[in-house]
Structure formats: structure tokens, C-alpha cells
C-alpha positions as CSV (number, residue, x, y, z in Angstrom):
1,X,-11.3,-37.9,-30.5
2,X,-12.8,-40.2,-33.8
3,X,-15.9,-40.4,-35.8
4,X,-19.3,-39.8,-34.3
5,X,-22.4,-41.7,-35.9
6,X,-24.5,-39.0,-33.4
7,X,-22.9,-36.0,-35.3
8,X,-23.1,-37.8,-38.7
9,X,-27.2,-38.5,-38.2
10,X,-27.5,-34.7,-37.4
11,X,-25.6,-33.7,-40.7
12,X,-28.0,-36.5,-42.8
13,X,-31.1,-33.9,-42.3
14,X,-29.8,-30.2,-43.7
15,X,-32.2,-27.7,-41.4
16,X,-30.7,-29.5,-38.2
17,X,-27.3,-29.2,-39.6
18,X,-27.0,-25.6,-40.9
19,X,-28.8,-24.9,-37.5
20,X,-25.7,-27.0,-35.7
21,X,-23.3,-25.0,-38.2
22,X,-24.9,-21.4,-38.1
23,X,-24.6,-21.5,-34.0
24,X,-21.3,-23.4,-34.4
25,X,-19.7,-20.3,-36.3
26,X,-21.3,-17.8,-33.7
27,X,-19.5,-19.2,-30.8
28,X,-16.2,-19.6,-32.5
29,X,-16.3,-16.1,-34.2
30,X,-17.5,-14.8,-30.6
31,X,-14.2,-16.2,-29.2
32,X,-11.4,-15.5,-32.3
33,X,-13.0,-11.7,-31.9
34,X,-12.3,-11.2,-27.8
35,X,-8.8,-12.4,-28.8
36,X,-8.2,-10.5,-31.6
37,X,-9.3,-7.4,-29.3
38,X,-6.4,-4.8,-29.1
39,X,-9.1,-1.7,-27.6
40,X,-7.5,-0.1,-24.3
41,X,-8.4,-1.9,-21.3
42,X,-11.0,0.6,-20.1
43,X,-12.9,0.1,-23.0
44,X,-12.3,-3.6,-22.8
45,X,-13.8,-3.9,-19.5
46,X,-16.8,-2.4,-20.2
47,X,-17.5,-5.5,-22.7
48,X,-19.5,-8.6,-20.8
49,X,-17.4,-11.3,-19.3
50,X,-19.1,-14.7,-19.4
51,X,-19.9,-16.6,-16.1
52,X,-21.4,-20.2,-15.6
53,X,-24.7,-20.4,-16.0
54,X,-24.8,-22.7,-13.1
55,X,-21.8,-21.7,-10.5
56,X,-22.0,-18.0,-11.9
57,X,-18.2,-18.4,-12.1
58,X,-16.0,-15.7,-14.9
59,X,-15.1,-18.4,-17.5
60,X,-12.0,-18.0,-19.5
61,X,-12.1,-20.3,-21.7
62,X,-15.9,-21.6,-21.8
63,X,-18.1,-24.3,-23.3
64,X,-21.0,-23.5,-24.9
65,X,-24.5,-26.2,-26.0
66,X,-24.8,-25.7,-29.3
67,X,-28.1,-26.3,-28.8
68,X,-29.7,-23.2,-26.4
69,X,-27.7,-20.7,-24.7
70,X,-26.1,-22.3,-22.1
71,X,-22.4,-21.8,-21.2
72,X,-20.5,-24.0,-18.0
73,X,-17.3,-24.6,-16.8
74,X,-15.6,-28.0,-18.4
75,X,-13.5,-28.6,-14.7
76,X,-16.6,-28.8,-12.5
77,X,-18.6,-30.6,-15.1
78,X,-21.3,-28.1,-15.4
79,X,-21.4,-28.4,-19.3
80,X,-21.4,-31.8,-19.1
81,X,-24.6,-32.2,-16.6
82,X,-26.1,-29.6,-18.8
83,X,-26.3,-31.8,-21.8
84,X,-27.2,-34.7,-20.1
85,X,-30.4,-33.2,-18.4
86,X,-31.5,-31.1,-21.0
87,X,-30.9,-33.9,-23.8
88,X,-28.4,-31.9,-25.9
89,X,-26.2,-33.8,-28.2
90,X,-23.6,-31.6,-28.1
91,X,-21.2,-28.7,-26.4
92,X,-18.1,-26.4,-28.1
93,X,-15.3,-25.5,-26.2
94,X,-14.7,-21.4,-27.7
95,X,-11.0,-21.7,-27.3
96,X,-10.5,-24.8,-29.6
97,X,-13.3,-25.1,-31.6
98,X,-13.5,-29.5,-30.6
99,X,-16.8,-30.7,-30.4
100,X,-17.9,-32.9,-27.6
101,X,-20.5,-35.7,-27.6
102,X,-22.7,-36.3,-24.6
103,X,-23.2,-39.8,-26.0
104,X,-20.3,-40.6,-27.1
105,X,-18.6,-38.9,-24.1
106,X,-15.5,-37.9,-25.6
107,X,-14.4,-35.3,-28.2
108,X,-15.2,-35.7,-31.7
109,X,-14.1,-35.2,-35.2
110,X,-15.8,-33.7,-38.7
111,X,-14.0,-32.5,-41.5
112,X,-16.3,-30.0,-42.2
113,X,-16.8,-28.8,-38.5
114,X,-12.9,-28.7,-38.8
115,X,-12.7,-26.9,-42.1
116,X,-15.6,-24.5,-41.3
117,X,-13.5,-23.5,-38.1
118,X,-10.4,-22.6,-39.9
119,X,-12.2,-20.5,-42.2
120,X,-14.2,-18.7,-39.4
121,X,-11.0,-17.8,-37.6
122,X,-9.2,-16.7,-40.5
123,X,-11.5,-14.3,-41.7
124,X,-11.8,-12.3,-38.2
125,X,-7.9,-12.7,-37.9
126,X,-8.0,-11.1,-41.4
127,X,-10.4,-8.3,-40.7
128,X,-9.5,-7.2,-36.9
129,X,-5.4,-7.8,-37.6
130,X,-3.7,-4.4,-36.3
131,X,-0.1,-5.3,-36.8
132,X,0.6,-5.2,-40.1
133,X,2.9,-3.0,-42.2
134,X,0.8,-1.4,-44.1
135,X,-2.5,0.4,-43.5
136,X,-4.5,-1.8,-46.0
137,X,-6.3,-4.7,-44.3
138,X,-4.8,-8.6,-44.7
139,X,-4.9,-9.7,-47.9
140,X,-7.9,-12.3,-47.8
141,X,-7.0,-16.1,-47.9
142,X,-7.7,-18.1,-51.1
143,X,-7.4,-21.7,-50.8
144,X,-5.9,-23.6,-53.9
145,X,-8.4,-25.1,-56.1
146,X,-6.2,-27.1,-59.1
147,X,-7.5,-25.8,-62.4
148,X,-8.3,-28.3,-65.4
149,X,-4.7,-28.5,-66.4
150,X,-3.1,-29.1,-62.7
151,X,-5.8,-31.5,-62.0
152,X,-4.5,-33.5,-65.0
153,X,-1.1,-33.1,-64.0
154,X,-1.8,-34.1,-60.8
155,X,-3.9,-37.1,-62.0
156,X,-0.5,-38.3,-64.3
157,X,2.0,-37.7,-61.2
158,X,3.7,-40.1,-59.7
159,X,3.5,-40.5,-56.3
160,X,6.4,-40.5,-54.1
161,X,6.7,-41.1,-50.3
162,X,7.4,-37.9,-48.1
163,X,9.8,-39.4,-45.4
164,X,11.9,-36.9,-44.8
165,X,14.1,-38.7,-42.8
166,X,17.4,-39.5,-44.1
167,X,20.7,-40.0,-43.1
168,X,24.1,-37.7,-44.0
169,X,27.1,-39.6,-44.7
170,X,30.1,-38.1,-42.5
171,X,32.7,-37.1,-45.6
172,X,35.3,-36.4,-43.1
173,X,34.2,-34.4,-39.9
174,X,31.7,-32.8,-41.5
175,X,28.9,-33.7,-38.6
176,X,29.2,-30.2,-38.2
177,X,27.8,-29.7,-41.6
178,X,25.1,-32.2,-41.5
179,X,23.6,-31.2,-38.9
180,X,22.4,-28.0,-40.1
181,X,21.8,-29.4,-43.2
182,X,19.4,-31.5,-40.8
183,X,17.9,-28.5,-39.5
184,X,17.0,-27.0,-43.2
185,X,15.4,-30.5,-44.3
186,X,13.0,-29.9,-41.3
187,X,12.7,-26.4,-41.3
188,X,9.1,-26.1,-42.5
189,X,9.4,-22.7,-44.6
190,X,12.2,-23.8,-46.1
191,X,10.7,-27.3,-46.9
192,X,7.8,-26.0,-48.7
193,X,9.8,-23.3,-50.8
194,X,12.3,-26.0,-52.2
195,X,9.7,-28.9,-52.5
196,X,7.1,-26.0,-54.4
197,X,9.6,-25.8,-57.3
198,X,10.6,-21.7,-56.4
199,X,14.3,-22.6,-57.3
200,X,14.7,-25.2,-60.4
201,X,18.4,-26.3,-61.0
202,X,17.7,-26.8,-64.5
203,X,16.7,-22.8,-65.1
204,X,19.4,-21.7,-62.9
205,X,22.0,-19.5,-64.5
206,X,24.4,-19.4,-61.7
207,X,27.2,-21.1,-61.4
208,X,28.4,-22.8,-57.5
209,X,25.0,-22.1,-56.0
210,X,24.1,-23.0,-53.3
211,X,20.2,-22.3,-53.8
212,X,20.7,-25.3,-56.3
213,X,22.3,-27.8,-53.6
214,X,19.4,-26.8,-51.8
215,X,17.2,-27.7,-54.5
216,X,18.9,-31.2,-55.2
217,X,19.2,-31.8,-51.0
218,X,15.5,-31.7,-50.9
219,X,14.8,-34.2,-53.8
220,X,17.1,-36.7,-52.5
221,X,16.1,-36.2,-49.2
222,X,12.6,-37.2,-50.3
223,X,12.6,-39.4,-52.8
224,X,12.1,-43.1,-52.1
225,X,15.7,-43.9,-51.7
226,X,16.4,-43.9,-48.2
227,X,20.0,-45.2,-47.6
228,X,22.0,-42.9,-45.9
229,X,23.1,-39.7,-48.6
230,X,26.7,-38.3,-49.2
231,X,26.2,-34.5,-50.1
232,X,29.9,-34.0,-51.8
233,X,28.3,-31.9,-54.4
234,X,26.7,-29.4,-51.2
235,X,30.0,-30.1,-49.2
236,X,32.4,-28.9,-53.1
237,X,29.9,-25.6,-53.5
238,X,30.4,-24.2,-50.2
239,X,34.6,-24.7,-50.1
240,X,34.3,-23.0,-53.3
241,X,32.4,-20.1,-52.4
242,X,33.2,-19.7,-48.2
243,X,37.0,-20.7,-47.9
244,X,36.6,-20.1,-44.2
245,X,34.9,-23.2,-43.8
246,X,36.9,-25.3,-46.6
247,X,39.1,-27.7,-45.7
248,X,38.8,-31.2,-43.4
249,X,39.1,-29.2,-40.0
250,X,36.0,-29.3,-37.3
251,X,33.9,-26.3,-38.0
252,X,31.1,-24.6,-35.7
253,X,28.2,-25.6,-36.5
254,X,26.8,-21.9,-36.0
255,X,29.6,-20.3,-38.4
256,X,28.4,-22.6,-40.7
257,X,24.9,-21.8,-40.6
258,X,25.6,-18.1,-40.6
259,X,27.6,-19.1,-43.6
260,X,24.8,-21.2,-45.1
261,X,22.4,-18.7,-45.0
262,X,24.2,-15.6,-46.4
263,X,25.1,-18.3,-49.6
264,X,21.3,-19.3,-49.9
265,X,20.5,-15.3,-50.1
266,X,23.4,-14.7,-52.4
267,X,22.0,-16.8,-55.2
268,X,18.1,-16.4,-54.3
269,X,16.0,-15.0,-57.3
270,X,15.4,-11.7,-56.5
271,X,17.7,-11.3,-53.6
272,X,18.5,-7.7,-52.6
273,X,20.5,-5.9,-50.2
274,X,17.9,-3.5,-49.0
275,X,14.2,-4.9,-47.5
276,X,15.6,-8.3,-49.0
277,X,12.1,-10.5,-49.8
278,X,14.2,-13.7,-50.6
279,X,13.4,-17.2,-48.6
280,X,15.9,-16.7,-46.3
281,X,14.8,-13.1,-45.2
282,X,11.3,-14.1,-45.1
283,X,12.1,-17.4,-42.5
284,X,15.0,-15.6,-40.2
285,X,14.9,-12.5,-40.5
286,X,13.4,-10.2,-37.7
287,X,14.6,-6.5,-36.1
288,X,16.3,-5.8,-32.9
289,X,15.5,-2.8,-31.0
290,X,18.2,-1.3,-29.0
291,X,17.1,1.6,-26.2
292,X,19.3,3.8,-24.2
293,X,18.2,6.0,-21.4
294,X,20.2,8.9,-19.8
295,X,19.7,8.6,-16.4
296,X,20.4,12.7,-16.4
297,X,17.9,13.7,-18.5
298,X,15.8,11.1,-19.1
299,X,16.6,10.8,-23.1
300,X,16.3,7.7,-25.0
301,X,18.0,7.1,-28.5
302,X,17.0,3.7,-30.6
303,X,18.5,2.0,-32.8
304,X,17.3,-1.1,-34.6
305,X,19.4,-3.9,-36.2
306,X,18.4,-6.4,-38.3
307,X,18.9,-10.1,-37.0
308,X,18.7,-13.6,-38.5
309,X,19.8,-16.0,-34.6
310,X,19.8,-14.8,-31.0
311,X,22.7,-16.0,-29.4
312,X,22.6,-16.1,-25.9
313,X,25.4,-15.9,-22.8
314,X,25.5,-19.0,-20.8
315,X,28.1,-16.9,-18.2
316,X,27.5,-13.6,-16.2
317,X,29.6,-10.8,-15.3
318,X,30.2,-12.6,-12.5
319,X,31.0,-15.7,-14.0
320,X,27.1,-17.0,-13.2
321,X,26.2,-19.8,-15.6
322,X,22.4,-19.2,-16.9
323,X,19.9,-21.7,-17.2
324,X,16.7,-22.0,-18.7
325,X,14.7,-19.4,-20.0
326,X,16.9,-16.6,-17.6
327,X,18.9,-16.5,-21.0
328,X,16.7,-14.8,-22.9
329,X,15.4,-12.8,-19.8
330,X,19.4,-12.1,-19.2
331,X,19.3,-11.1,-22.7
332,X,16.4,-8.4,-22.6
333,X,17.4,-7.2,-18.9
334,X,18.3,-3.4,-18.8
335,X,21.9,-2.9,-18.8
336,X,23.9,-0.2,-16.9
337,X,26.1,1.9,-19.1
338,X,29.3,3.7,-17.4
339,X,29.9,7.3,-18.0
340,X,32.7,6.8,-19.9
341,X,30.2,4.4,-22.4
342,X,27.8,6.5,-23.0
343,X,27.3,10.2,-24.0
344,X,23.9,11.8,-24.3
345,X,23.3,13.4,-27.4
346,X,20.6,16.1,-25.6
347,X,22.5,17.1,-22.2
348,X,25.6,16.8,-24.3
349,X,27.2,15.2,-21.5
350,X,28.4,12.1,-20.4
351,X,26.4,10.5,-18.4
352,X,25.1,7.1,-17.0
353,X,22.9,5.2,-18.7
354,X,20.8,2.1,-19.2
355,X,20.7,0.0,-22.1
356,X,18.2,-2.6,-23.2
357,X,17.8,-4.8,-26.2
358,X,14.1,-6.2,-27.4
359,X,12.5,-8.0,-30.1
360,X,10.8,-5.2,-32.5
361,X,10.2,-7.9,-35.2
362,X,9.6,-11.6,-34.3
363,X,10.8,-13.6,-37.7
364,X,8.8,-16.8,-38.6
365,X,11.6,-19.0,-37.6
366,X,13.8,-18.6,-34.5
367,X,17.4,-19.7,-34.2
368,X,19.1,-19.3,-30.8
369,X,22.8,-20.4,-29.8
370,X,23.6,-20.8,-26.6
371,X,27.6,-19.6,-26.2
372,X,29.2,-22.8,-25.1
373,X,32.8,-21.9,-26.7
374,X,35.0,-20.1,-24.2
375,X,38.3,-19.1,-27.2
376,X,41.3,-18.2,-26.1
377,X,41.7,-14.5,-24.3
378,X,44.4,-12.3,-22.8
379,X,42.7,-13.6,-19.1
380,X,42.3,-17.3,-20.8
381,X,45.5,-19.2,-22.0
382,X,43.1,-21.7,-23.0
383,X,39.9,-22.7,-24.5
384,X,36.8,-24.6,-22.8
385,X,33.5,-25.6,-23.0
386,X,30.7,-24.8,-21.0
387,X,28.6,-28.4,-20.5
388,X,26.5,-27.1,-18.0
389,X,23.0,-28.2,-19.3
390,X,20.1,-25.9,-20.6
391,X,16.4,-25.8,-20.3
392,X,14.6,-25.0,-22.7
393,X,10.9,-25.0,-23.6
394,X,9.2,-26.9,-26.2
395,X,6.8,-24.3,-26.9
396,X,7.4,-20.6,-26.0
397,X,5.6,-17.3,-26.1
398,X,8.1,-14.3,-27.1
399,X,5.8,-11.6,-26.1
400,X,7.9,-10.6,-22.8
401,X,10.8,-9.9,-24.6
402,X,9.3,-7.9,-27.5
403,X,9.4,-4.1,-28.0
404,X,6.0,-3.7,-28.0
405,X,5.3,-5.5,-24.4
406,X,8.4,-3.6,-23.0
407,X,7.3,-0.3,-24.1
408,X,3.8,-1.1,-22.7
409,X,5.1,-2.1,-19.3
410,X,3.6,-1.0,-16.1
411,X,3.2,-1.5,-12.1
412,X,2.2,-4.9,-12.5
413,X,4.9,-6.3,-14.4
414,X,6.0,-7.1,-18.2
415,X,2.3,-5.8,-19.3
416,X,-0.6,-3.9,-17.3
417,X,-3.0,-5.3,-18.9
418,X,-4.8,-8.2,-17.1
419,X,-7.5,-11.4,-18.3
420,X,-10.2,-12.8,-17.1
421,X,-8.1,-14.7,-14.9
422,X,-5.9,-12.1,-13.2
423,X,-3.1,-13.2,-15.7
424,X,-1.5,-11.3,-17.7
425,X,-2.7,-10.7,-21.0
426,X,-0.7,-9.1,-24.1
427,X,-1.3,-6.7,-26.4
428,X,-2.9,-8.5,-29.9
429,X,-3.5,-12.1,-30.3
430,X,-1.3,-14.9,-28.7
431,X,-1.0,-16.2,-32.3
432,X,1.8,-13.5,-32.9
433,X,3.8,-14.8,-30.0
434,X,3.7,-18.4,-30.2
435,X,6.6,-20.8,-31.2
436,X,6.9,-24.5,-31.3
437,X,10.5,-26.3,-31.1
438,X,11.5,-28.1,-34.4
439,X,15.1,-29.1,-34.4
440,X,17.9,-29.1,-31.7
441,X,21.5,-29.4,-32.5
442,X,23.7,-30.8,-29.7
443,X,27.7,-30.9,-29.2
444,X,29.4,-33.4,-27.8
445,X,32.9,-33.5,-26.3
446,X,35.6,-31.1,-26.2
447,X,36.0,-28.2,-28.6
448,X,39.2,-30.1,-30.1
449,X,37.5,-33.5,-30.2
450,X,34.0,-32.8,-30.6
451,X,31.2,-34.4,-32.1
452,X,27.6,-32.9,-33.6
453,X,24.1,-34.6,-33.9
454,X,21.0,-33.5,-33.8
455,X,17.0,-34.0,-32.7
456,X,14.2,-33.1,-35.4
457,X,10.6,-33.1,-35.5
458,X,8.7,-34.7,-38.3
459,X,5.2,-34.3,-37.9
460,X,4.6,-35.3,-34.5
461,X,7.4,-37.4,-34.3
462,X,11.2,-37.1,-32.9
463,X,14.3,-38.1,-34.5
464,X,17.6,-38.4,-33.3
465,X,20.0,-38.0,-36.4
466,X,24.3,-38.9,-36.1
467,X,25.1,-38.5,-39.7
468,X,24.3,-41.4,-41.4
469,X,22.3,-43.0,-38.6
470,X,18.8,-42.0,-37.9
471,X,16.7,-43.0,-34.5
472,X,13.1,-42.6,-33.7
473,X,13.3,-40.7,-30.3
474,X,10.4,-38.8,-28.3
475,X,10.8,-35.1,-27.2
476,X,11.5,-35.7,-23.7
477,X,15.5,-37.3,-24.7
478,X,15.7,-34.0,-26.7
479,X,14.6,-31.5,-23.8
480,X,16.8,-33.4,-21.9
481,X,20.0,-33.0,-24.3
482,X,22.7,-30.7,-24.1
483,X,21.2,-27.9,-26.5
484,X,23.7,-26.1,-28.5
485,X,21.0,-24.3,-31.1
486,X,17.4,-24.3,-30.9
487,X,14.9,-23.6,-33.5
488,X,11.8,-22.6,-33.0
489,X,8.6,-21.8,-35.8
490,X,5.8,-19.8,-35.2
491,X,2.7,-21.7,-34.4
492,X,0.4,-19.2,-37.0
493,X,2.1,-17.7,-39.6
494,X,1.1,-14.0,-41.0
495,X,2.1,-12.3,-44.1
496,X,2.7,-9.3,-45.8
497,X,-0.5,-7.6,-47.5
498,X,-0.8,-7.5,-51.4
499,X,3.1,-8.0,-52.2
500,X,4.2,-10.2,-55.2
501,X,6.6,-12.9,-53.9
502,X,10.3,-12.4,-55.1
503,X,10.8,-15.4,-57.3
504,X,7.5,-13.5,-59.4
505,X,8.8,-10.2,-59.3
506,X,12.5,-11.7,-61.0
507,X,10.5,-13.8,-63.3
508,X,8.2,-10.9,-64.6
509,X,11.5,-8.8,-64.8
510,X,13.3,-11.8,-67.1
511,X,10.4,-12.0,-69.2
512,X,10.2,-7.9,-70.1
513,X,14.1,-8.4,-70.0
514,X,13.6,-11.6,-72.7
515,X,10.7,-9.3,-74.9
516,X,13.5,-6.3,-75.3
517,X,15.8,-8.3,-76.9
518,X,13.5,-10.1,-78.8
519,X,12.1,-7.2,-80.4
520,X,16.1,-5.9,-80.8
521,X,16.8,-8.8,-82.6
522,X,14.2,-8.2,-85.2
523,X,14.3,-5.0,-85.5
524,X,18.2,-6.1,-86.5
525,X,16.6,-9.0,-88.5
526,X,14.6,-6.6,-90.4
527,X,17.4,-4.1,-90.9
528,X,20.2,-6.6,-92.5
529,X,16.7,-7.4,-94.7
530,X,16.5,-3.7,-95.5
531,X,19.9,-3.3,-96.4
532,X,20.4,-6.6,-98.4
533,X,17.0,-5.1,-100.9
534,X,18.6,-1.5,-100.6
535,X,22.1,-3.5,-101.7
536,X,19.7,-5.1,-104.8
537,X,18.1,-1.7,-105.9
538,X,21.4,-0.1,-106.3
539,X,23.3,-2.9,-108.1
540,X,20.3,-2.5,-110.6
């Protein structure tokens, strides 16, 4: 996919390029709208399915001249042999908005084809969006345009290189440590809120916090220096504050992180106990949903818990070791509940039941553990490791462990609904299920004698990071790798309609909090003025 000089005559002369553009935005809007469809399936099959214009095949996914009408296949190379007889230039594909060129035959690339495609999706995903948490529509997408001041501050910057990839010195086994201080650097959420200024160390008022490590991380991390960087200032903060984890003693590299992220929410701006809207909450945090059924009566009694990881059981009852994605089917797979376990809060009785947990909210960023540490039990004398390897996905759709594909479950499996293909189709648009891998942390060794490092994605690049050393790797060696936590982002993000972020809302409230006692001290000012004439007059 490059440059086309076909594509660049055709926007030289405007009435064949808004013509190119107008039809352009049709097909893609066509396409972002069926996907964006959550109507019942009866109504949805009532709505025209389009075949090949030459095989009269249903197309899923099809290509369309954006020149007449026509719509073909791409695998039988109907679209293709339509542009070559009718002497079209060139053919969309719906799905992906890319742009092919009969002459150049290949894919090719525009930046405003691109941007014009963006936009077009955006505003259907922004008016046809049903999940959202309030009944007002999306809050409409406004691109940044620098006003006269940032453009001159921008136009005085200095420019610094964004590598992103540097080493941790080992301050005495401490790999534990660096490695999820790896999997922040990369974390892309987190990246942008600490690079965007939203915590400055020099305005901070706390003292030992760990929002400002954070802060100071991320600006040695990418500044130009990349020799290998020692983060004893990081490393003093959290023995201060977490004496759990203090001291020269191997860690877990997932207590940490648990620890890690209830310090970063501690001394967040804004940071609250209750519907928390600090950068921690807004990355991990999602809701489980936890269902149990009587099997008497039929009752079912939820209960949803807040969550910020999955971890996931490598060992069955039985003593089964899961692989692949079985964990997090394991994980989501109805449970039976004894009598003796359960009591039913309708039949008042005790009763069997069956328990089952699901996603109700899917966070922006995904943590999962796999349990590798067997500790010490009344059945155990002593502790092991399970080393038996994991497979796990580079991409992944959550939908079939979600609350709202469970709950809309029927005959034909995890959803009833079907697409164009026989598949199954889920409720909303893919976007809301989609996650790409970013960073992998891997143990190796015994849990006496183990050792920490971890794989992370820059761009479209892999890394392999051991402390202080950093290799370029590829994804396979990291699929491949003996996973301890994954981390997965969300291929589209979506957001919250018309809410102020947290870091404004504490800034507003310091700034009425910094008027008040501005106005108390003059109106103190004024009285010790007051009395001082008052103290005049009467010596008169």
C-alpha cells in the first residue's frame, strides 16, 4: 500500500474528486451503520443483504466501484474484472475503508481518503452508539486545533525523541519490580496521561507519591538518554508507603502491581472512593457480574464486584491443567453450588444451585494472571510452580464472556443471533469487544530462585526487556513464552458522555478553594486597616 499518481490526477480536478469523495463516504457510512445495528434480528432480516453482482453470492464483507454501483466478491476476483472491463480506476473494500487501484494493482494510500474515513465512522459510531451510561447521545469528537499561543509554544519546543524503550537497572532483585514498571511505560492510557502533563511534580503537594515517580519514570524513560535507568527514587516511595513489599526479598510481580495501582489512585488528583474517575479507574477498572440460580425455584440473585485483573486457574478440581483460551472459558463456565453453599433467599431453603461469573463492564485495559504459584497448604508441605505453558491470543474478542452475550444466550450457542455468514454475530459493534496484546510478563525458574522479564510492544514492534537489557524481538518469541500476566487494550476506545475529567474537576475546586481565602485575607487586610484608623480617631 503507497502513493498513487492515478488517485493524485483524480484529486488535481475538484468535481471528479468530491464525486470520488461524496460516493466514498456513502459506502463507508453504509457499512459503519449495518455494524452499529443493535435492532432485533427479525427486524434485521428484513433489511437487504448485498450479493455479487456477478456470482449473485451474500457478501459479508464487499467491495464496492466507486465509480457505478457495482459490488463483487474480492476472493473470486469479481471486483477486480469489474474495473478492468468497465475502465474504473478504482474499488473500496466497506469493511476497511482501503482503496484499491486497478492500475496500480495494489492497495493505496491518501491522507485525506484516510482522514475522511475516520471522521465518517466516528460520527455514525457517535450517533447510533446504545451502550452508554447515560441516555444523552456521545459527546461529539473535536479534534485539537493548537490556538495562537500553543502554536507558538509548539513552534519554540524542543524536540525530543520518543523511544520508549529503556532499560531498568536491577537494584537488588527487584526484576520483579521492573517489569511492571515495563508494563506501565507501554501501557498506552497510562502513557498519554503522564506524557500530557495531568500530574506535574512540581505542583504536587503530596509527600511519597507515587503519581510523581510516575511522572519522573515517564520523562526519563523518554528523554534522549538511553542508558539503562536505576529508579531508587520509585523503588524508596513504595518501601515507604507499602511495607509489604519493602525490603530485598523476591516479590510477586502481581502483588506488586496490585500494590502499584492502589498507590497511583491514592495520590491521583481527584481520586475518590466511590465511582472513582482517576487514571487508574478509567484504564483497569471494569464490573463483574456474579449470577446464582436455584435449581428449586428457578431464582437468580446478582451481585456485581468491581475489578481491576482477572486471574485465572491453570488447575481443575481435578487437578486438570488449563491451556489456552479454556481459562477464561473455565472462568465464565456455570458452577454447581452444594446445598450446604447456597440458600435461596425466595424458597427460603437450601437448595442447589449454579453459579456463574461474567464480564458486565469490559475496562479499557485488561490485566490477566494466570495462577502459577501453588503456596504452601494443609494437603501441600510444599510450594511449586506450574510451568506448564499457555496460549494465548494476540488479539481477542471478550464478547463470549460478557454479561450481556450470556444473558442473550440461546439454542445455537453463546448468542442467537447469526451474520451473513452463518456466524455468530454479537449484540452492538465488534469495536466494544476487541483487544490487542501489549505487554507480557514471564517468570522464570522456581518460586525460591526466580527470575522476571518481560515482552512489550512499541508501535508495531516487540521488545524483549531483562532489566537493564533491552532486545528487539517479534511477537511470535512472545506467544511462545511462558506467560505469567497479559495485558491487553482495547482496539477502539469509548468514553463517558459530557463528564469533566478528574484532574479539571480538582483544579476548578483548588481555584474556588484559592478565591475564599483570598477574599478572607482581605477582608482581614481591610479589618486590621479599620481598626488601626478606628485606633487613630480615638487617640485624637
Amino acid at each position: 500500500m503507497g502513493g498513487c499518481s492515478h488517485l493524485a490526477a483524480v484529486f488535481a480536478d475538484a468535481p471528479p474528486r468530491e464525486s470520488l469523495l461524496s460516493k466514498y463516504k456513502t459506502v463507508v457510512g453504509w457499512y459503519a451503520r449495518r455494524i452499529q445495528d443493535t435492532s432485533p434480528p427479525a427486524k434485521r432480516r428484513k433489511v437487504s443483504i448485498p450479493i455479487c453482482d456477478t456470482c449473485d453470492l451474500t457478501l459479508s464483507r464487499p467491495f464496492v466501484c466507486l465509480s457505478c454501483h457495482f459490488a463483487g466478491c474480492w476472493s473470486d476476483g469479481h471486483i477486480a474484472s469489474h474495473l478492468k472491463e468497465a475502465g474504473h480506476l478504482f474499488c473500496v473494500d466497506t469493511r476497511s475503508g482501503w482503496v484499491f487501484c486497478a492500475d496500480c494493482d495494489d492497495f493505496v494510500y491518501h491522507p485525506v481518503i484516510d482522514e475522511l474515513y475516520i471522521s465518517t465512522v466516528v460520527l455514525i459510531e457517535e450517533q447510533q452508539t446504545h451502550f452508554q451510561v447515560a441516555k444523552r447521545a456521545r459527546e461529539p469528537y473535536q479534534p485539537w486545533t493548537p490556538n495562537g499561543e500553543e502554536s507558538a509554544a509548539l513552534r519554540n519546543a524542543t524536540v525530543l525523541p520518543c523511544q520508549g524503550r529503556r532499560g531498568l537497572l536491577n537494584l537488588g532483585q527487584t526484576c520483579f519490580f521492573n517489569v511492571i514498571l515495563q508494563s506501565f511505560i507501554h501501557n498506552p492510557l497510562l502513557r498519554n496521561y503522564f506524557l500530557s502533563d495531568r500530574h506535574n511534580t512540581r505542583l504536587c503537594k503530596h509527600t511519597d507519591c507515587t503519581c510523581c515517580e510516575m511522572d519522573n519514570l515517564f520523562s526519563e524513560v523518554y528523554s534522549p538518554d538511553q542508558t539503562p535507568f536505576g529508579p531508587t527514587s520509585f523503588l524508596a516511595t513504595t518501601w515507604k508507603v507499602s511495607a509489604e513489599v519493602s525490603g530485598y526479598a523476591q516479590q510477586d510481580a502481581h502483588e506488586f502491581f496490585i500494590t502499584a495501582l492502589n498507590q497511583i489512585h491514592g495520590t491521583c488528583r481527584g481520586s475518590t472512593n466511590i465511582s472513582c474517575n482517576c487514571i487508574i479507574h478509567q484504564t483497569f477498572a471494569g464490573q463483574l457480574q456474579s449470577d446464582v440460580t436455584c435449581e428449586r425455584c428457578g431464582n437468580t440473585t446478582s451481585t456485581v464486584d468491581p475489578m481491576l485483573d482477572i486471574s485465572l486457574e491453570l488447575k481443575g478440581k481435578s487437578g486438570e491443567v488449563g491451556v489456552g483460551e479454556n481459562t477464561l472459558a473455565a472462568y465464565t463456565k456455570p458452577e454447581k453450588l452444594g446445598a450446604k453453599e447456597y440458600s435461596c433467599s425466595k424458597c427460603t431453603k437450601a437448595h442447589e444451585a449454579v453459579k456463574r461469573l461474567s464480564i458486565l463492564k469490559l475496562p479499557p485495559v485488561l490485566s490477566f494472571q494466570f495462577k502459577r504459584f501453588e503456596h504452601k497448604t494443609v494437603s501441600k508441605a510444599v510450594p511449586q510452580k506450574i510451568d506448564t505453558p499457555v496460549r494465548f491470543p494476540a488479539s481477542i474478542n471478550m464478547a463470549p464472556y460478557t454479561t450481556l452475550v450470556m444473558n442473550s444466550s440461546g439454542k445455537d450457542g453463546p448468542c442467537s443471533t447469526l451474520d451473513d455468514e452463518g456466524g455468530l454475530r454479537y449484540p452492538g459493534p465488534e469495536a466494544m469487544y476487541e483487544y490487542d496484546l501489549f505487554a507480557v510478563i514471564n517468570h522464570e525458574g522456581q518460586m525460591d530462585n526466580g527470575h522476571y522479564t518481560n515482552f512489550a510492544r512499541l508501535q508495531d514492534e516487540w521488545y524483549r526487556f531483562d532489566d537493564d537489557k533491552v532486545a528487539l524481538s517479534n511477537l511470535g518469541a512472545c506467544l511462545s513464552s511462558n506467560a505469567y500476566m497479559c495485558f491487553y487494550v482495547k482496539r477502539h476506545l469509548d468514553y463517558k458522555p459530557y463528564m469533566k475529567p478528574t484532574y479539571r474537576l480538582a483544579r476548578d475546586k483548588d481555584i474556588v478553594r484559592e478565591q475564599e481565602q483570598e477574599k478572607l485575607k482581605e477582608m482581614a487586610r481591610m479589618k486590621e486597616v479599620d481598626d488601626a484608623l478606628m485606633a487613630t480617631i480615638a487617640g485624637d
